[in-house]
PATI-167849 format. One record per atom (N, C-alpha, C): residue in three letters; y, x, z; atom name. Coordinates in steps of 0.1 Angstrom, whole numbers. Atoms other than C-alpha are relative to their C-alpha. Layout:
BEGIN
type_yy_xx_zz_atom
ALA_Y_X_Z_CA
...
This chain:
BEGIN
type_yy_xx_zz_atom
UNK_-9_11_0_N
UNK_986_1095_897_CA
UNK_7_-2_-13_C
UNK_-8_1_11_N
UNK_1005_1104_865_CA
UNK_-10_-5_-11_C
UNK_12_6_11_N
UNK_972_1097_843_CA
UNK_1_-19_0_C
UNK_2_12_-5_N
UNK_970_1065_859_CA
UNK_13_-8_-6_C
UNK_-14_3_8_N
UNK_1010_1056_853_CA
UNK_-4_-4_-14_C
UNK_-1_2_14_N
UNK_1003_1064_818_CA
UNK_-7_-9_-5_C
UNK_11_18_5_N
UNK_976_1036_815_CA
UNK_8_-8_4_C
UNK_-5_9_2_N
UNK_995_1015_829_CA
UNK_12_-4_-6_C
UNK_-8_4_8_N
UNK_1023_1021_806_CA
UNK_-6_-2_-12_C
UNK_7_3_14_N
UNK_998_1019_779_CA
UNK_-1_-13_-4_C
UNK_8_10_-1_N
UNK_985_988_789_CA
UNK_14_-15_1_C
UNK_-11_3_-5_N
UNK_1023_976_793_CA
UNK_3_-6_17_C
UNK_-1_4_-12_N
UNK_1018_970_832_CA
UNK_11_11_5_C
UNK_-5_-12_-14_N
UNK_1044_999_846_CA
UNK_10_-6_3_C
UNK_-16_8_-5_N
UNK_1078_974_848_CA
UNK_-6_-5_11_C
UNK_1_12_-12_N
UNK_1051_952_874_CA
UNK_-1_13_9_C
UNK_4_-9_-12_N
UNK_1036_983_889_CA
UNK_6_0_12_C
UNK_-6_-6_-17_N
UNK_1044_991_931_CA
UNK_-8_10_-2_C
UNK_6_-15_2_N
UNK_1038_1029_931_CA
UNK_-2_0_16_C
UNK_0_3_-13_N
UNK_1028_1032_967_CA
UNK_-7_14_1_C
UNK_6_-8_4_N
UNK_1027_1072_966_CA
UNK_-7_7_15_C
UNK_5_-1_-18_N
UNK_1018_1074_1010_CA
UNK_-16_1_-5_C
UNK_12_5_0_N
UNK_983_1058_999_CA
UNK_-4_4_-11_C
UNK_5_-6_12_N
UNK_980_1075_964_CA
UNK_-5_-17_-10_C
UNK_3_15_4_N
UNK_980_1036_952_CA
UNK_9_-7_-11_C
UNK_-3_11_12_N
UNK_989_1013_923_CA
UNK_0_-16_1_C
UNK_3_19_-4_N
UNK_997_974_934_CA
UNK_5_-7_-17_C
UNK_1_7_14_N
UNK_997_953_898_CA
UNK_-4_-13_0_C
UNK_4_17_5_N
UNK_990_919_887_CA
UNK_-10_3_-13_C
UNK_10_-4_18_N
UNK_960_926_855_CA
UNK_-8_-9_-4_C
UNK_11_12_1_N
UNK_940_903_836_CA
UNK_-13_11_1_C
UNK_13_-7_5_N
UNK_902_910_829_CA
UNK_-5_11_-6_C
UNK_3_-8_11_N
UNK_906_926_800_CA
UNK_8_17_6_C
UNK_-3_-10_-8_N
UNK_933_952_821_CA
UNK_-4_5_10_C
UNK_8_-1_-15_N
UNK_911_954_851_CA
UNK_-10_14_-9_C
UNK_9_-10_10_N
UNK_885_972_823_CA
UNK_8_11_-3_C
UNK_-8_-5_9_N
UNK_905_990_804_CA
UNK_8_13_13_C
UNK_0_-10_-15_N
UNK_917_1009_843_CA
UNK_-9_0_4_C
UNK_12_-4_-8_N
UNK_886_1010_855_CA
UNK_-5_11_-10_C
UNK_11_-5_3_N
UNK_874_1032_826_CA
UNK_12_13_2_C
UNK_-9_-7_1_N
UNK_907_1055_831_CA
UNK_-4_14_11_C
UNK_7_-10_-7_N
UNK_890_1090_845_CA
UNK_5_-1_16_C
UNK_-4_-1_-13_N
UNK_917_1088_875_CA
UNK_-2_-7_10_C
UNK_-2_16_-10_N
UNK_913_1053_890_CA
UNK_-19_7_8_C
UNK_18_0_-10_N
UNK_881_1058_921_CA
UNK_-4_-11_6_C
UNK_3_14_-1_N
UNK_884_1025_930_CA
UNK_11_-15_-3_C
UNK_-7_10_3_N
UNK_902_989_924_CA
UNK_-7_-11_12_C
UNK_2_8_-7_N
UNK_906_966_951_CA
UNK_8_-15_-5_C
UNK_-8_11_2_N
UNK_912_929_946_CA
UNK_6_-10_6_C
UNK_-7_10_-12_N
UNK_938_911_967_CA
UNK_1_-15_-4_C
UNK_5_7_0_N
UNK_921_883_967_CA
UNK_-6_-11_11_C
UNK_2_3_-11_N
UNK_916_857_991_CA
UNK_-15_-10_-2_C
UNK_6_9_3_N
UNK_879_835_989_CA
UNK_-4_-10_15_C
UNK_-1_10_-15_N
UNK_872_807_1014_CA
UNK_-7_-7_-4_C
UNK_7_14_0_N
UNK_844_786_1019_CA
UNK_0_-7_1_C
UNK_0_12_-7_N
UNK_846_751_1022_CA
UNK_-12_-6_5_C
UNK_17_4_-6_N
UNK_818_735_1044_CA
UNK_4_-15_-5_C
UNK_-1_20_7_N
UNK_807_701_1033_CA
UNK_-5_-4_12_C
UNK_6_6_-13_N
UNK_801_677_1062_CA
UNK_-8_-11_0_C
């Protein structure tokens, strides 16, 4: 978790960070380029996107 921290103070995300240390988790706001840039950070094992998508049906 502390590897991870330090990316995100690298990346200047640790003022948004939620440290959520129950679930060993990191909640953030990142662009693209920060989404990369954590994903190549040895510690991170996965990245989930809270994200919502929704079909619209055409009628």
């Amino acid at each position: 978790m502390e590897e991870i921290a330090q990316a995100l103070k690298r990346l200047g995300l640790d003022d948004l960070a939620r440290r959520n240390d129950l679930a060993g988790a990191f909640v953030v706001e990142a662009t693209a380029a920060q989404i990369r840039e954590l994903a190549a950070t040895p510690g991170v094992q996965a990245i989930r996107l809270n994200r919502w998508h929704r079909t619209i049906r055409k009628s």
